[in-house]
PAZAPA-4460 file (N, C-alpha, C; in steps of 0.05 Angstrom, whole numbers, plus 32768, in hexadecimal, padded with zeros to 4 digits):
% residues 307
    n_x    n_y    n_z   ca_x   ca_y   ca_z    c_x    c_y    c_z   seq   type   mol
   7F7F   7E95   7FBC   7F7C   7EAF   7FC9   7F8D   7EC4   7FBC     1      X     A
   7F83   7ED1   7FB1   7F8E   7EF1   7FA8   7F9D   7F02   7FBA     2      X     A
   7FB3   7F0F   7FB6   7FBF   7F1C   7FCA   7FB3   7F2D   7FDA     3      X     A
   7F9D   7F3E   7FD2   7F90   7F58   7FDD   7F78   7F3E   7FF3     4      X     A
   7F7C   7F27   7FEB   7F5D   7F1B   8004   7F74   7F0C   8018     5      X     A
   7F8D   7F0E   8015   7F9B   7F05   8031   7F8F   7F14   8045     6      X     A
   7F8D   7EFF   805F   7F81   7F07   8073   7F9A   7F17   808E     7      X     A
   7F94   7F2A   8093   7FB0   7F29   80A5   7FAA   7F4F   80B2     8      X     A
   7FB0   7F50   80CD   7FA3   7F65   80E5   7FB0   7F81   80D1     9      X     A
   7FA9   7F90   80D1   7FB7   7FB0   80CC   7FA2   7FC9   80D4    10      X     A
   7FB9   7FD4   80E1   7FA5   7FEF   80DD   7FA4   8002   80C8    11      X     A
   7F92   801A   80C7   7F94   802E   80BA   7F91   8042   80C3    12      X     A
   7FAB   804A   80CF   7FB6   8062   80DB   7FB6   8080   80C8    13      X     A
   7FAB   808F   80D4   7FA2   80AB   80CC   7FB9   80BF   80D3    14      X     A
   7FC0   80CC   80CE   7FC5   80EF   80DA   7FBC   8106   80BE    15      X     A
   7FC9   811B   80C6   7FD0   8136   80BE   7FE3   8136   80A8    16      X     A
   7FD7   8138   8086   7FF1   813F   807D   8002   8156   806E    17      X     A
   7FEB   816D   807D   7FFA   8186   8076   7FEE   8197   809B    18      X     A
   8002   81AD   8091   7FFB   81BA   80AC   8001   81D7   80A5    19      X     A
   7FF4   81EE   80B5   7FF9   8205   80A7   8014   8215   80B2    20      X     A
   801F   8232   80A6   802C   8234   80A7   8033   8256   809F    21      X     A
   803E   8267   80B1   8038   828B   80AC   805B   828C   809B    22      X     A
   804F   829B   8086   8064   8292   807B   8065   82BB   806C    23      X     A
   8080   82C5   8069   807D   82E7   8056   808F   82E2   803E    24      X     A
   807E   82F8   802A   8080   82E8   8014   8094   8300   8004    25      X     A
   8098   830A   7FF4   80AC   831D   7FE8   80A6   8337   7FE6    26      X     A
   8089   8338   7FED   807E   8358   7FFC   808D   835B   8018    27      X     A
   8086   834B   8020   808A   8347   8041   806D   8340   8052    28      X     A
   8058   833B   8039   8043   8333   8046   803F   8317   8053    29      X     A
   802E   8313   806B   802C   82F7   8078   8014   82E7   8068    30      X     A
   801B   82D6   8062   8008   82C5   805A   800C   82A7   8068    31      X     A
   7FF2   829B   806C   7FED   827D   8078   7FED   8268   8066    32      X     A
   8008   825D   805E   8006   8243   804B   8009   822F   805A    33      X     A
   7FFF   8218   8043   7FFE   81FB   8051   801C   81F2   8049    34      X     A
   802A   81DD   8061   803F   81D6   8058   8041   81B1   8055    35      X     A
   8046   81A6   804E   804B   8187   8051   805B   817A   8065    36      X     A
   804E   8169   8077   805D   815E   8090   8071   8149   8086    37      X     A
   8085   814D   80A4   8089   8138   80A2   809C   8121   80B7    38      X     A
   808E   810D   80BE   809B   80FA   80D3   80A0   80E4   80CE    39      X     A
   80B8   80E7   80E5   80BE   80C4   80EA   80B6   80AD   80EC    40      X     A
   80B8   8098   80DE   80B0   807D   80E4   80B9   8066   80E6    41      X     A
   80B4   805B   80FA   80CD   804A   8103   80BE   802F   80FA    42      X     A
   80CF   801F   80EA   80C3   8003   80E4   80CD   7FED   80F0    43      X     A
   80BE   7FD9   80FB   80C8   7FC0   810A   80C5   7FAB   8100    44      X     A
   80D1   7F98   80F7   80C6   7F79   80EA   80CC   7F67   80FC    45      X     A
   80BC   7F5A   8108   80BD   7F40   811F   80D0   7F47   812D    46      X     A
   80CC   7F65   813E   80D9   7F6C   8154   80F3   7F76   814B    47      X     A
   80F3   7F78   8139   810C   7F82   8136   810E   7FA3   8122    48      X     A
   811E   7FB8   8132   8119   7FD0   8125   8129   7FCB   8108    49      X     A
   811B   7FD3   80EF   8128   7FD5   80D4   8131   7FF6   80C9    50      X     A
   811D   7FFD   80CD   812A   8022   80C0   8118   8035   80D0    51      X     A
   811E   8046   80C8   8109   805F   80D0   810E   8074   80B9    52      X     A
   80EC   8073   80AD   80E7   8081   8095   80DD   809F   80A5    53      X     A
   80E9   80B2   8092   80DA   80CB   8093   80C7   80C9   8079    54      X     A
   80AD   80D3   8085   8095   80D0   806F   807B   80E3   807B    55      X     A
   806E   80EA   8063   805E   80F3   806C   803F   80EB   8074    56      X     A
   803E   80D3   807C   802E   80C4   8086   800F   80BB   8079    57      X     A
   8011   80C6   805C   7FF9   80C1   8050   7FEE   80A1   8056    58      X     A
   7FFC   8085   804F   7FF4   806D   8055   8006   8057   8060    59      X     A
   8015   805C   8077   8023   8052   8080   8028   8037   8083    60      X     A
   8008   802B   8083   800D   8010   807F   801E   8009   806B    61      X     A
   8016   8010   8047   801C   800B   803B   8033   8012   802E    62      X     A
   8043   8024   8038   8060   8026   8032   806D   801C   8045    63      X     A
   8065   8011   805E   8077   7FFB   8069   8074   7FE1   8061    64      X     A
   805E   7FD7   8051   8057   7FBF   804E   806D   7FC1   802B    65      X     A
   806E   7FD4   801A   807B   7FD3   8006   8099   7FDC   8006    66      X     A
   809E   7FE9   801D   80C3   7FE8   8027   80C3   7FCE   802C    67      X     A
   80BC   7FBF   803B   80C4   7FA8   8041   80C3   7F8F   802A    68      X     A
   80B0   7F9B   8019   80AC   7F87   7FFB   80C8   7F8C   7FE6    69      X     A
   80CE   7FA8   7FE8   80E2   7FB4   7FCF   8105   7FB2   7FD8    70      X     A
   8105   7FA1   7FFF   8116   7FA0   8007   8122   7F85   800E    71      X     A
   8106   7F6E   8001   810D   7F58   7FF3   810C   7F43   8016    72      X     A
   80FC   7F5F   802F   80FC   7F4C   804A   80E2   7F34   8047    73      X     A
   80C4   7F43   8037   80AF   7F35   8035   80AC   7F2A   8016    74      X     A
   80AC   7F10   8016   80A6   7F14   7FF6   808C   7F06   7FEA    75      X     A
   806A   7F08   8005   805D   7F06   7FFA   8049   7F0E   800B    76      X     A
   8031   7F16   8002   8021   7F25   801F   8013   7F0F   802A    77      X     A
   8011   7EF6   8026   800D   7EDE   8033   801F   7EDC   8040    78      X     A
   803A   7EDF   8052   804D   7EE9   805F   804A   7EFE   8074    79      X     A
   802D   7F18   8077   8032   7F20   8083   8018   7F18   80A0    80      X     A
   801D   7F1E   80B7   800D   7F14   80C6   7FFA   7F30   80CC    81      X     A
   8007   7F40   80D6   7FFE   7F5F   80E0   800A   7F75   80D2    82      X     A
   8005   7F8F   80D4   8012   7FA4   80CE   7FFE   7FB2   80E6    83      X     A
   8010   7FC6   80F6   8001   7FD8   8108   8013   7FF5   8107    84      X     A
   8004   8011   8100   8010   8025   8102   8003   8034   8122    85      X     A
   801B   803F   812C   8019   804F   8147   8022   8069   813A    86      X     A
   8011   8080   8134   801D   8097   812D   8029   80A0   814D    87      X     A
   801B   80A0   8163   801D   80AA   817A   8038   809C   8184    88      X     A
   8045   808C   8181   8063   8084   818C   8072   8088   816E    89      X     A
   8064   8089   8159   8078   808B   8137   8085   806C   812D    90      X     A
   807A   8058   8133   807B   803F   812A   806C   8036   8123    91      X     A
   8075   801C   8112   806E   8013   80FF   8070   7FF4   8109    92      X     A
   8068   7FD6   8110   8065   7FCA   8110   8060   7FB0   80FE    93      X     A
   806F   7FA2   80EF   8065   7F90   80E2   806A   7F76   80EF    94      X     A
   805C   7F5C   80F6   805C   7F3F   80F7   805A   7F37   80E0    95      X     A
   806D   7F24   80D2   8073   7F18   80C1   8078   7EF7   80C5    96      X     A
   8072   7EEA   80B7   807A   7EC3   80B4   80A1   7ECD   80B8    97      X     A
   80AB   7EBA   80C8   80CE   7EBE   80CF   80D5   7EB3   80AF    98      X     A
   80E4   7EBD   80AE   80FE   7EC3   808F   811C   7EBF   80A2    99      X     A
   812A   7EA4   80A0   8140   7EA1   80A9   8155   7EAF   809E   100      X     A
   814D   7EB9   8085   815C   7ECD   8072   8165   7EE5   807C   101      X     A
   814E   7EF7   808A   8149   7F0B   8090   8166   7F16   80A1   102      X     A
   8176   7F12   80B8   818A   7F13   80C9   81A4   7F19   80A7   103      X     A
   81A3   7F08   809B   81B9   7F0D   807A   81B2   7F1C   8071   104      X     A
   818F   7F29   8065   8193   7F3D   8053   819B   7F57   8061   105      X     A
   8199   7F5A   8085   8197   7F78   8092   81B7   7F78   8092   106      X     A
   81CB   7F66   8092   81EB   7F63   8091   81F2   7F74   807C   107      X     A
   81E5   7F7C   8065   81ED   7F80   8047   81E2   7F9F   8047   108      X     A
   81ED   7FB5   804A   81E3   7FCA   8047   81ED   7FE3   8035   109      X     A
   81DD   7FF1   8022   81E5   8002   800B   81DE   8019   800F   110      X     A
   81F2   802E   8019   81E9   8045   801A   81DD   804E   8002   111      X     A
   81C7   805A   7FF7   81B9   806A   7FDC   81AF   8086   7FDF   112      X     A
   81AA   8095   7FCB   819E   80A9   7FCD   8182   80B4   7FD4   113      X     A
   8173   809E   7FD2   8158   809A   7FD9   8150   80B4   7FEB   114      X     A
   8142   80BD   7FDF   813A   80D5   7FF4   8120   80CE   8003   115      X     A
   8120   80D8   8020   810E   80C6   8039   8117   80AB   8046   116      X     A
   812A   80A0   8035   8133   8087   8038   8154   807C   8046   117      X     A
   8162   8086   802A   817E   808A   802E   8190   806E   8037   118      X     A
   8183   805C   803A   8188   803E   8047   8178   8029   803D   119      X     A
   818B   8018   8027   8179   8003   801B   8184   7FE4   802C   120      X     A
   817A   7FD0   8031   8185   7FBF   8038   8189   7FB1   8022   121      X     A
   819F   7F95   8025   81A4   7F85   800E   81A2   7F85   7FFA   122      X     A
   81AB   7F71   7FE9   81C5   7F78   7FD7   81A4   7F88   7FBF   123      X     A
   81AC   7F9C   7FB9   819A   7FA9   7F9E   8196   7F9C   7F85   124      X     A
   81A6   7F88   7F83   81A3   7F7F   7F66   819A   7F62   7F6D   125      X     A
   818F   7F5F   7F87   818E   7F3B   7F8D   816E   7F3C   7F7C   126      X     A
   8176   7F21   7F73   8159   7F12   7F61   8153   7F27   7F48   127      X     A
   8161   7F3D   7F40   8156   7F4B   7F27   814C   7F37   7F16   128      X     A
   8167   7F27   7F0C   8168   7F15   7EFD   814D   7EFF   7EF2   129      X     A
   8143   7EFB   7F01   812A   7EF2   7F08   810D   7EFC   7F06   130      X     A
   810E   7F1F   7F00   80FA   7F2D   7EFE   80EE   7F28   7EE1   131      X     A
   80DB   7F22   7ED7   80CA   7F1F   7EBB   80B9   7F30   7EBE   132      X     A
   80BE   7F46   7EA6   80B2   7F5C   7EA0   80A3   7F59   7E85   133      X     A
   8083   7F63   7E88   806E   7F59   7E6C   807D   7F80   7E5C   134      X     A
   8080   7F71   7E48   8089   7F86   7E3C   8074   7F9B   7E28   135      X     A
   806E   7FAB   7E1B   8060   7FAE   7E13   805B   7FCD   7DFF   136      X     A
   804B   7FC8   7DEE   804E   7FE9   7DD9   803C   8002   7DED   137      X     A
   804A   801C   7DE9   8042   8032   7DF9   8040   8044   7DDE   138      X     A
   8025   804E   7DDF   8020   8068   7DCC   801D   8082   7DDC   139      X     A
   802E   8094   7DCD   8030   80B7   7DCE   801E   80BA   7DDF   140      X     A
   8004   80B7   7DC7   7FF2   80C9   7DCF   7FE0   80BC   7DEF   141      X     A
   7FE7   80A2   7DF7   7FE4   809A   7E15   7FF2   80A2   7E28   142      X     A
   8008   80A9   7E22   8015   80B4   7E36   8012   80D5   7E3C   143      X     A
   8009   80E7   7E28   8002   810A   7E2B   7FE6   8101   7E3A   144      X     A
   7FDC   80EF   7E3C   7FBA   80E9   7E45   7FC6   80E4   7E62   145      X     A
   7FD1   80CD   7E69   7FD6   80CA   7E7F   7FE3   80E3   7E94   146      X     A
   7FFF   80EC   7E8A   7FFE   8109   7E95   7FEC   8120   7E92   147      X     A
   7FD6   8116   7E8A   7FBD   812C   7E89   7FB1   8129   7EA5   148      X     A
   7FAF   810B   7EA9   7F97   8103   7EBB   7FA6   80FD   7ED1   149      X     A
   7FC1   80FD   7ED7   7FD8   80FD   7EED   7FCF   811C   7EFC   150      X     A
   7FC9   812F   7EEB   7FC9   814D   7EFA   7FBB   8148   7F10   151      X     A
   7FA6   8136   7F11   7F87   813B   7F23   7F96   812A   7F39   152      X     A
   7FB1   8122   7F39   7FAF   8112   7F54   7FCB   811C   7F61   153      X     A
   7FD3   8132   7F67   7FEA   813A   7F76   7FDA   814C   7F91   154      X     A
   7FC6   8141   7F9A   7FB5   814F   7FB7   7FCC   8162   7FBD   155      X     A
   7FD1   815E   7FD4   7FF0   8164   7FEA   8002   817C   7FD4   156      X     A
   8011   816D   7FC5   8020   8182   7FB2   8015   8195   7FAA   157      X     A
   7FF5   8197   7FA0   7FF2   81B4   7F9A   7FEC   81C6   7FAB   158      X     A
   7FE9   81B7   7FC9   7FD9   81CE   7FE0   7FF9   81CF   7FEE   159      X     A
   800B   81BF   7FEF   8022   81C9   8004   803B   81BD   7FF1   160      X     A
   8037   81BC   7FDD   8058   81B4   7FD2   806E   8198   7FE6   161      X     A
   8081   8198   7FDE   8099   818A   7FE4   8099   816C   7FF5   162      X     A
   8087   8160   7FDF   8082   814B   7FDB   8085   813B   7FC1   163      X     A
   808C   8129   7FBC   8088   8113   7F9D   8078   80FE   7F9F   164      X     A
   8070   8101   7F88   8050   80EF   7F86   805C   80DC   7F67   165      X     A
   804F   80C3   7F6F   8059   80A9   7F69   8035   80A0   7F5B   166      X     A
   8038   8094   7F46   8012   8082   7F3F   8020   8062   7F32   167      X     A
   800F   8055   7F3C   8012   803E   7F29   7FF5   8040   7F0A   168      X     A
   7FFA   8048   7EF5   7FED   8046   7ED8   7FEB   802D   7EC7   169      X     A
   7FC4   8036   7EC6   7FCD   801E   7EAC   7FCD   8030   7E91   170      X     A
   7FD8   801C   7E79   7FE1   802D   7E5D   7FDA   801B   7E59   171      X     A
   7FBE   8014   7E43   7FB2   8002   7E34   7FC2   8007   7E18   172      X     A
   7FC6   7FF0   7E09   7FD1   7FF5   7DF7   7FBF   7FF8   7DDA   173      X     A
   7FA7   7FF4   7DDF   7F8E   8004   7DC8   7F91   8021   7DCD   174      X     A
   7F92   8027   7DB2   7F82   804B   7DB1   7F78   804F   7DB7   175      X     A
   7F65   8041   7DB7   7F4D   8051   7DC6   7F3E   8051   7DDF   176      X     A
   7F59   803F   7DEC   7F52   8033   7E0C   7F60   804E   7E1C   177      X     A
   7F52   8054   7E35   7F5C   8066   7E42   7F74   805C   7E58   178      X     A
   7F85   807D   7E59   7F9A   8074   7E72   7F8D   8074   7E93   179      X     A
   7F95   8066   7EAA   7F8B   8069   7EBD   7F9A   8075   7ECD   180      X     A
   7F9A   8076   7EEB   7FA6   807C   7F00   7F9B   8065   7F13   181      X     A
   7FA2   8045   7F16   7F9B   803F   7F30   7F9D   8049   7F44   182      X     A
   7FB9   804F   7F4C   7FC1   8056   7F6B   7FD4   8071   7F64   183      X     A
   7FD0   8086   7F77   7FDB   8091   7F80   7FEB   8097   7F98   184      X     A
   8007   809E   7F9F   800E   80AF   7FBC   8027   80C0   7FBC   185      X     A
   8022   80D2   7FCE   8033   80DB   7FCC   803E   80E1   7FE8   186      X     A
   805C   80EC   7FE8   806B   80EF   8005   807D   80FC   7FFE   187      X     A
   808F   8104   8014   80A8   8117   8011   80BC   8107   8006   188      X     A
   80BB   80EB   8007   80D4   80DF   7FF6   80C7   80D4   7FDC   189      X     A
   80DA   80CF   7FCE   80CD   80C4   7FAD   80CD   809E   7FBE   190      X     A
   80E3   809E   7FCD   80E3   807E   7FC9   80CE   806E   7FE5   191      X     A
   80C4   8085   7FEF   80AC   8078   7FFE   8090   8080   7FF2   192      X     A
   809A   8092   7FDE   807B   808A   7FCD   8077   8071   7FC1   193      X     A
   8092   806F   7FB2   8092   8057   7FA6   808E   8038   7FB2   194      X     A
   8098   803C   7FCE   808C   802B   7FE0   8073   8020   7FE1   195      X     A
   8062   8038   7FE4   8046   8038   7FF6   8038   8034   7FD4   196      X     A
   8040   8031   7FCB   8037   8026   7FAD   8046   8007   7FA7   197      X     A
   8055   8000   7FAB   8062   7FE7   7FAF   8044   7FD9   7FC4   198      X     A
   8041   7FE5   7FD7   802E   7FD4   7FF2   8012   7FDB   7FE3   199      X     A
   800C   7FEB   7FD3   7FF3   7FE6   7FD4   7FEC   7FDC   7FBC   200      X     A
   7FFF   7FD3   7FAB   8002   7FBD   7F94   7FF4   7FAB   7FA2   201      X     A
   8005   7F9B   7FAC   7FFB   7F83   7FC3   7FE7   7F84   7FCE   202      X     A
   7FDD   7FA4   7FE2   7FC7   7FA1   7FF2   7FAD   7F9B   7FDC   203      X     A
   7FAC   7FA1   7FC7   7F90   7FB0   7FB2   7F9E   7F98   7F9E   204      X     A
   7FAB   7F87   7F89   7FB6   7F78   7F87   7FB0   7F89   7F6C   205      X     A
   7FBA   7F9A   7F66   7FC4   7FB0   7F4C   7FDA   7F9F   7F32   206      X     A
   7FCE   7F92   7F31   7FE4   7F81   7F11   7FD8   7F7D   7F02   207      X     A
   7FE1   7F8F   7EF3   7FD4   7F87   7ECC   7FF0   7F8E   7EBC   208      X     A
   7FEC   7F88   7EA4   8005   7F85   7E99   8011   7F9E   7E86   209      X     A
   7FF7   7FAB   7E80   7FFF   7FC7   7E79   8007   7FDF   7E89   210      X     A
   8015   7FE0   7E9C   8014   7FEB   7EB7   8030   7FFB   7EB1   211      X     A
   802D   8015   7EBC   8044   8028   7EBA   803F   803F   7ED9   212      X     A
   8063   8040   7EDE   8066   8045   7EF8   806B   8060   7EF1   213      X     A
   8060   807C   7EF9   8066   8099   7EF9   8071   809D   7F1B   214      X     A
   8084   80A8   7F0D   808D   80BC   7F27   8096   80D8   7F20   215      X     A
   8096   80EE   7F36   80A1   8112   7F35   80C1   810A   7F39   216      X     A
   80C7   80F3   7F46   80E9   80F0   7F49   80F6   80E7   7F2F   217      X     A
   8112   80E8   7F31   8127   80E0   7F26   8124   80C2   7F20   218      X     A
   812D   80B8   7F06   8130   8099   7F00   8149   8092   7F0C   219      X     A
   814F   808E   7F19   8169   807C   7F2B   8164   8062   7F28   220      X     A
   817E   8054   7F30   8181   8034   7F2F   816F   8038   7F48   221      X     A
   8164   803A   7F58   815B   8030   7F68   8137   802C   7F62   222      X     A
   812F   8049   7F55   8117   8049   7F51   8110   802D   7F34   223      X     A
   8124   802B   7F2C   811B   8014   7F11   811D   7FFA   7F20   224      X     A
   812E   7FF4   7F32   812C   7FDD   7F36   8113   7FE1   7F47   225      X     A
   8110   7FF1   7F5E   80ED   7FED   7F67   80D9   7FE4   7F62   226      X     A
   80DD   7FF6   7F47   80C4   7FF0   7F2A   80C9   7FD3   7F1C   227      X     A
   80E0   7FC6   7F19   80DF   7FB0   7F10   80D7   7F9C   7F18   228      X     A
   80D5   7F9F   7F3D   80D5   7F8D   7F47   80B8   7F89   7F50   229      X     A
   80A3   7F9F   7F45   8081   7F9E   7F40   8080   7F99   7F2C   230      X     A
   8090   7F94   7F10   8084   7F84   7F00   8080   7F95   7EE8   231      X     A
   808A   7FAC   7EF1   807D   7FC1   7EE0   809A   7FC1   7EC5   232      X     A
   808F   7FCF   7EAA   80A4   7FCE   7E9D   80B3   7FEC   7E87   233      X     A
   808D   8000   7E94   8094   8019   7E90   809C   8032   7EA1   234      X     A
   80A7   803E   7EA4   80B2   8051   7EB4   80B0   806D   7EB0   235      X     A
   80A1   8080   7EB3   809A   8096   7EA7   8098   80AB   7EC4   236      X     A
   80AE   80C6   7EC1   80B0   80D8   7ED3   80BA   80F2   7EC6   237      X     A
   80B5   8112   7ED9   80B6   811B   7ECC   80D3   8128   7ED3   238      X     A
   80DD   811E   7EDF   80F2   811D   7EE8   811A   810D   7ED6   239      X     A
   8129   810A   7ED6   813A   8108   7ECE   8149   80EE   7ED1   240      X     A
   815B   80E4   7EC7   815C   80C4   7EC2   817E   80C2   7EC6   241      X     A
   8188   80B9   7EDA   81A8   80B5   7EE5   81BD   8097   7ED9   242      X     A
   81D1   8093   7ECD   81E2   8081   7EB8   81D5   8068   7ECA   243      X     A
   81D7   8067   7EEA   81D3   8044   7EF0   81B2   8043   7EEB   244      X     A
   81A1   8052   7EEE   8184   804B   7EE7   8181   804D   7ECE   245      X     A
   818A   8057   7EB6   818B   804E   7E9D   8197   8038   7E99   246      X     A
   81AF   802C   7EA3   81BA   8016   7E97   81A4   7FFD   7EA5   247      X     A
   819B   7FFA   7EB8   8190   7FEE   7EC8   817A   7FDD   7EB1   248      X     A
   816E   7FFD   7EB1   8154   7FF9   7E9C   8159   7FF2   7E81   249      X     A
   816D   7FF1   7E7B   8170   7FE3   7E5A   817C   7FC9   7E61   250      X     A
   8182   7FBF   7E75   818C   7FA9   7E82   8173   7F9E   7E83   251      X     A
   815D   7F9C   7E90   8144   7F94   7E9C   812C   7F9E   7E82   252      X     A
   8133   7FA7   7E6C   8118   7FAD   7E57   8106   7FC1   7E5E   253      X     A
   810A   7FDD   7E76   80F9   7FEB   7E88   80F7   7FFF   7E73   254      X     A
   80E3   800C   7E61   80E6   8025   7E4C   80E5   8042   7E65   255      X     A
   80F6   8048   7E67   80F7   8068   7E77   80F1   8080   7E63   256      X     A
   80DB   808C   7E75   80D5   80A3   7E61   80DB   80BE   7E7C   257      X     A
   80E6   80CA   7E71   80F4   80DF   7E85   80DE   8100   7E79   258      X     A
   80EB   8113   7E92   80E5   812B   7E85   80C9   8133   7E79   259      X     A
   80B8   8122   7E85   8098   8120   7E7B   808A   8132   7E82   260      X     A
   8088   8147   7E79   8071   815D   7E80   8069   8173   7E68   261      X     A
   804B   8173   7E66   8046   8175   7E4A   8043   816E   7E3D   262      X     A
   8050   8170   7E1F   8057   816D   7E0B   806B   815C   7E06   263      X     A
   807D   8166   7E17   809E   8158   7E1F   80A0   813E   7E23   264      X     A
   80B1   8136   7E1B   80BF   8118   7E2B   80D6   810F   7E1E   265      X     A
   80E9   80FE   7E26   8106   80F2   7E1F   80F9   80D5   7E2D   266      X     A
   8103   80C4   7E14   8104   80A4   7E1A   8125   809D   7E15   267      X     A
   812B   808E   7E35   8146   808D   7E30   8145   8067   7E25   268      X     A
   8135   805A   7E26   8137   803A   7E1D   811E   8030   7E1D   269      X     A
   811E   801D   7E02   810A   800A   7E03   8100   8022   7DEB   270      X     A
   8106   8034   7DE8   80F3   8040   7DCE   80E7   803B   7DB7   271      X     A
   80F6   8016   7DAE   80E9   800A   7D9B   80C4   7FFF   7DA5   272      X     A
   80C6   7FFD   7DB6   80A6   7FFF   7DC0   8093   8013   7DB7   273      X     A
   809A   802A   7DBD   808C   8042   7DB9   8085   8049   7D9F   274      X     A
   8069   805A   7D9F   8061   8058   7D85   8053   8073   7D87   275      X     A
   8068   808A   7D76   8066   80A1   7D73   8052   80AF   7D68   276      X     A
   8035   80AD   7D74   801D   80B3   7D60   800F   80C8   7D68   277      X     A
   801A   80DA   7D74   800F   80FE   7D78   802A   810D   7D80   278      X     A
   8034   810F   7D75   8054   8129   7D6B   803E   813D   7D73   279      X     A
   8050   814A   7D85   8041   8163   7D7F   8057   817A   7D67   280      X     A
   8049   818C   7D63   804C   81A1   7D49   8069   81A7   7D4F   281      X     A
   807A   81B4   7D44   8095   81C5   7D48   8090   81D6   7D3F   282      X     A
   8099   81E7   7D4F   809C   8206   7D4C   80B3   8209   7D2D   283      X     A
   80AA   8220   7D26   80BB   8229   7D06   80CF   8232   7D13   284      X     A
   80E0   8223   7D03   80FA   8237   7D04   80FC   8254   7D05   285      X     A
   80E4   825F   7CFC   80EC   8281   7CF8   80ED   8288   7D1F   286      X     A
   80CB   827B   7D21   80C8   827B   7D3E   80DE   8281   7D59   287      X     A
   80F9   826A   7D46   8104   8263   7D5F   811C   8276   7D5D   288      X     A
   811B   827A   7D47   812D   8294   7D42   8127   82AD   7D43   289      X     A
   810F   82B6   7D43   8102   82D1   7D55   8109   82CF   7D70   290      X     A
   8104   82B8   7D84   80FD   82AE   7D8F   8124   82B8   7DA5   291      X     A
   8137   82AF   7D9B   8150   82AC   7D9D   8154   82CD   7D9A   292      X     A
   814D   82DC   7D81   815A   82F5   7D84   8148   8304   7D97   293      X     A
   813A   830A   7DA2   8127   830E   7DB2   8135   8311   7DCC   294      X     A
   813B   82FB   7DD4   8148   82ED   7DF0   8165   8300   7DED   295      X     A
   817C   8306   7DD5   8196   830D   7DD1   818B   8323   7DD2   296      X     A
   8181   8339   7DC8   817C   8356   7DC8   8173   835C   7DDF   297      X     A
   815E   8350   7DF7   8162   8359   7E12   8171   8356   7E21   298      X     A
   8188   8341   7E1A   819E   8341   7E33   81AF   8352   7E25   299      X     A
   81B3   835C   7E0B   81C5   837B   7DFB   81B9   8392   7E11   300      X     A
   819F   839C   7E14   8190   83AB   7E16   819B   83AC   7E3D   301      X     A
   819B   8397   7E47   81A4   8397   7E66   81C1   83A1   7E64   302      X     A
   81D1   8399   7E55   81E8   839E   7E51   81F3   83B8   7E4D   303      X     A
   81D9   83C0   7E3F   81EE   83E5   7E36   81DB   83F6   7E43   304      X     A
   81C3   83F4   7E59   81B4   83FD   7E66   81CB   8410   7E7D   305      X     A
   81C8   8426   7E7E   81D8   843C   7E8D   81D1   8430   7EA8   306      X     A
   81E8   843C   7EBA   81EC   8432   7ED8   81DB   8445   7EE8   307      X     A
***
């Protein structure tokens, strides 16, 4: 049996995930924007309360079924019995097979930065060691494709902003094979996107071996070990990369590609993989030196401008 044909009760709980909003703008005119919600959710494992996520409720099942995977309580969805969401009380419900474990790992707790989160249980580095990652070559020009075809899936962010959106990708390593987007989601935290992508790995049974994890957040130790612990071995965001999530990732073989938008990108490890085969052009030096005096003669020009 395949993980996605485990048999086991869940709902699929609905709401609202933007709502409008009278908002005046630097005229002083009113205008009606949409803004991004966002609520509480309280998670339970065999009766027992574990956290309460703020999220914005796109698939709740599945970022409680993948907090509880990335937090090392479930470690197989043949393990889980039920999942039931109550938006109307703000809980979360899971029945799980008993883990005598479970009472030791909630003892061990790491405050983190995790935004939506902020509370990881047990120890962060338990079983890394153990993680086997398929390693594999990444070309340029798959990666400017894949942030091509990433634009078409930020729903939420372009109609109400202040949210991060998380995809699990495949990166074929033929030229001429295209990039995908399996899964998308997004939420007001980076690390319950990454969640609700953790659960629906499992739910949809999403593993292939060319597989690269995008996120709008920061590479932190927390987000690489996430990603390591799906199996995944590329990391690509457009976002910025912190000393323990780089060391992490050259520890574990994870290639981080930071700063991805455009044209742009910084690979902080694993760059012997990569295979530089669409550079884009550089600007001429004259360019950049027009370019520079340009910029110095209008802040002269602010400068000796009469009072």
């Amino acid at each position: 049996m395949t993980q996605s044909q485990s048999a086991f009760v869940r709902s699929y709980a609905q709401i609202n995930l933007t709502e409008s909003a009278q908002v005046w703008d630097e005229q002083g005119e009113v205008r009606t924007l949409s803004i991004a919600c966002e609520r509480a959710l309280t998670l339970y494992l065999n009766k027992r309360e574990i956290v309460t996520l703020m999220t914005l409720g796109a698939e709740p099942e599945a970022l409680v079924l993948g907090y509880l995977r990335n937090q090392g309580m479930i470690t197989g969805l043949d393990k889980v019995v039920a999942i039931q969401v109550d938006w109307e009380v703000e809980s979360a419900v899971v029945v799980a097979a008993h883990d005598p474990k479970l009472e030791e790992k909630l003892q061990h707790k790491t405050v983190t930065t995790g935004c939506g989160q902020g509370t990881q249980y047990g120890a962060l580095m338990a079983d890394l060691d153990q993680v086997n990652l398929t390693l594999f070559t990444v070309r340029q020009r798959a990666i400017y494709q894949l942030l091509s075809v990433l634009n078409e899936h930020n729903e939420t962010y372009r109609s109400a902003g202040a949210v991060h959106g998380c995809a699990l990708c495949t990166l074929p390593i033929a030229s001429e094979a295209q990039a995908q987007v399996l899964a998308f989601s997004e939420d007001v935290g980076r690390h319950n996107a990454v969640d609700t992508l953790a659960g629906k790995q499992w739910l949809n049974n999403l593993f292939v071996e060319e597989m690269v994890f995008y996120t709008t957040g920061r590479l932190t130790s927390e987000m690489v070990i996430k990603v390591a612990r799906m199996g995944i071995s590329v990391l690509l965001s457009r976002s910025g990369v912190t000393e323990m999530g780089l060391k992490l990732a050259q520890k574990l073989g994870i290639m981080l590609i930071a700063r991805a938008k455009g044209r742009h990108f910084l690979i902080y490890s694993e760059q012997e993989r990569f295979i530089w085969d669409e550079k884009p052009s550089l600007k001429p030096n004259g360019a950049k030196v027009a370019a520079a005096l340009e910029v110095t003669q209008r802040a002269n020009a602010g400068r000796e401008a009469p009072a």
